[in-house]
N, C-alpha and C positions, 0 to 999 in steps of 0.2 A: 368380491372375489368368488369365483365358483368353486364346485366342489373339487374339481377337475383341477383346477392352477392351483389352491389349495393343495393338493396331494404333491401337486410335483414339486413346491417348491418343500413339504416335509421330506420327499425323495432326495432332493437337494443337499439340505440341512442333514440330511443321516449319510449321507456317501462323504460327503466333508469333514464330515466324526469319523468314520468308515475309513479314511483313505491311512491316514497315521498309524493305525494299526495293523493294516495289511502287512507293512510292510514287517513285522512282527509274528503277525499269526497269521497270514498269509486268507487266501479269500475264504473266509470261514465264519460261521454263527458266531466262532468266541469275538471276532473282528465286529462284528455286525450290533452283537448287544454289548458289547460295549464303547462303540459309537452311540449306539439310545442311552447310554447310562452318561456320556460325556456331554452331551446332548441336552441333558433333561428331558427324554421323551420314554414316553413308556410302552412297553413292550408290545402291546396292541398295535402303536404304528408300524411297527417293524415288520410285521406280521402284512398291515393294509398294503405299507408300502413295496414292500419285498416278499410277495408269499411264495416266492419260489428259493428265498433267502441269501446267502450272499453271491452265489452265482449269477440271480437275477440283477444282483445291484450289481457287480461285475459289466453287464450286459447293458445296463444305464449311463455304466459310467464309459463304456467304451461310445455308447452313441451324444452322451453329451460332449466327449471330445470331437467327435465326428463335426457336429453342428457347429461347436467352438473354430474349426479348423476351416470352414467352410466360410463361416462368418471372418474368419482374418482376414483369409484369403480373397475375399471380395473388399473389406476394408483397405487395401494394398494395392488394390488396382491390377490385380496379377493379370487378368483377360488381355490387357494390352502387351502379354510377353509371349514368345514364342512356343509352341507348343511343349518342348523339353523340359522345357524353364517355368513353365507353368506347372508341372507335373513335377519338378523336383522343388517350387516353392512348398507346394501342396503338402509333399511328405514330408519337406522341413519344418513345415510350421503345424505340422500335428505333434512331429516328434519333440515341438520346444514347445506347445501346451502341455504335453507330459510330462516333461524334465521334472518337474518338482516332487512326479512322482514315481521317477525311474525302477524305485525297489516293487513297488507296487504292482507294474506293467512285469519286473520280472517273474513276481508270485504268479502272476496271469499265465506264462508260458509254460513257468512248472507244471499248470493244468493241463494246458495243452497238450502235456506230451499222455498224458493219462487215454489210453483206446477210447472208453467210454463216452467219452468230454469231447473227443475229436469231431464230429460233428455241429457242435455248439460254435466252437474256435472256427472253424472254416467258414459257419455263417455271418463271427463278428468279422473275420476276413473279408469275406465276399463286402458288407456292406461297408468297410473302411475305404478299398479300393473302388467301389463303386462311388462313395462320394471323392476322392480322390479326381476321379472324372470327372464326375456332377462341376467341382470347382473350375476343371482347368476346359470347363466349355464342352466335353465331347456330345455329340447328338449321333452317333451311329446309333444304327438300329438292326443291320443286319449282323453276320455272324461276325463279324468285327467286335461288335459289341462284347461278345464274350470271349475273344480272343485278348483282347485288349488287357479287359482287369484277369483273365490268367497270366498275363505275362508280367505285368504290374504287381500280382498277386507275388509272385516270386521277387521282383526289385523289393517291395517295400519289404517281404519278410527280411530278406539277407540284411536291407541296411537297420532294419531293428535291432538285430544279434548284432551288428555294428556300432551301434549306438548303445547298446547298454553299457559296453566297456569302454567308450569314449570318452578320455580324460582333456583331449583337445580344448583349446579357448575356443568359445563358440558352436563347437563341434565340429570343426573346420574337416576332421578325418572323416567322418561318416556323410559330409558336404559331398568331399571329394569321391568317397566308394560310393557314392549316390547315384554321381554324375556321369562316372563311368558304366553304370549298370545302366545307364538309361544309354548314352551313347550302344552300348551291345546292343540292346532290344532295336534302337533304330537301325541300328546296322542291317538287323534281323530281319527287321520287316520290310526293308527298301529291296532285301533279297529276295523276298516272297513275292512281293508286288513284279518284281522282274522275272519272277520265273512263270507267274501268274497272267501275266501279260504276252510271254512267251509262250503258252498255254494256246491261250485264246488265239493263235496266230497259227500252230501246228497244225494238219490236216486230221479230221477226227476220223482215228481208227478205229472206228462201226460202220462208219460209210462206206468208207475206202474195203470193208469185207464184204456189205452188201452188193458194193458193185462188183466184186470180183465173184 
């Protein structure tokens, strides 16, 4: 094993100690050393592992859900579903890899709201909804691209804050407030495309001055 797979998988083994207590002492060193105390690991790894400490693990643990979510998501065969349905398996099945650690993801947002922190949070954002995509096939590359995961960026927060208070079997309500956010966005964007189109067809008002 290298030195490298070594590390991650102690990365691993301390976020798994880590996660039970979050939900306690919320994302914080007391959280962090006493995952290595639960553990059996000593405080040198925690340091190797996490030197930026439990924010960093924080930031591990959001992209090993990422890759878990990604990794379902091709298990399931989702590329053969329609684009909507591709993108609301996608958010489903991150937000039922996290179930188990529902309190956990909520400590994450109490951060959130902190000025300081708020740049950090919009990064692990950015890279959520960007594999969100990654899963459900997209390949744009123009300004779509970034249009896309901001509008996504807004679906997935709202059904989060939906899902944490989700007492439903299955999570059947936040299924549904899912579906609907995605229905609006398509609405949205089939309006743009028509007004966009519409665009391209009008006579451009720089010519039409130059010739007068």
């Amino acid at each position: 094993m290298s030195e490298t797979e070594h590390l991650l998988q102690e990365k691993r083994a301390l976020l798994a100690a880590m996660l039970p207590h979050v939900a306690f002492d919320g994302w914080s060193v007391v959280a962090l050393n006493a995952a290595a105390r639960d553990a059996g690991l000593d405080a040198g790894l925690v340091s190797r592992a996490f030197p930026g400490g439990a924010l960093q693990a924080l930031d591990f643990w959001v992209r090993e859900t990422d890759q878990a979510m990604v990794a379902a998501f091709e298990a399931q065969h989702g590329a053969k579903l329609k684009i909507r349905e591709r993108v609301a398996l996608a958010i489903m099945l991150r937000l039922e890899i996290a179930a188990p650690q529902r309190e956990a993801v909520r400590r994450a947002l109490t951060l959130a709201a902190q000025p300081h922190l708020a740049p950090r949070f919009l990064s692990q954002l950015y890279r959520t909804v960007d594999a969100i995509w990654y899963a459900a096939g997209d390949t744009a590359t123009d300004f779509n691209f970034y249009t896309k995961r901001l509008l996504l960026a807004g679906v997935y927060s709202a059904t989060l804050l939906v899902w944490l208070d989700d007492k439903t079997p299955g999570f059947t309500a936040t299924r549904e407030f899912l579906m609907r956010r995605i229905d609006n966005v398509m609405q949205i964007q089939k309006a743009r495309g028509k007004l966009e189109s519409l665009g391209s067809r009008l006579p451009n008002p720089l010519r039409l001055f130059r010739r007068a």
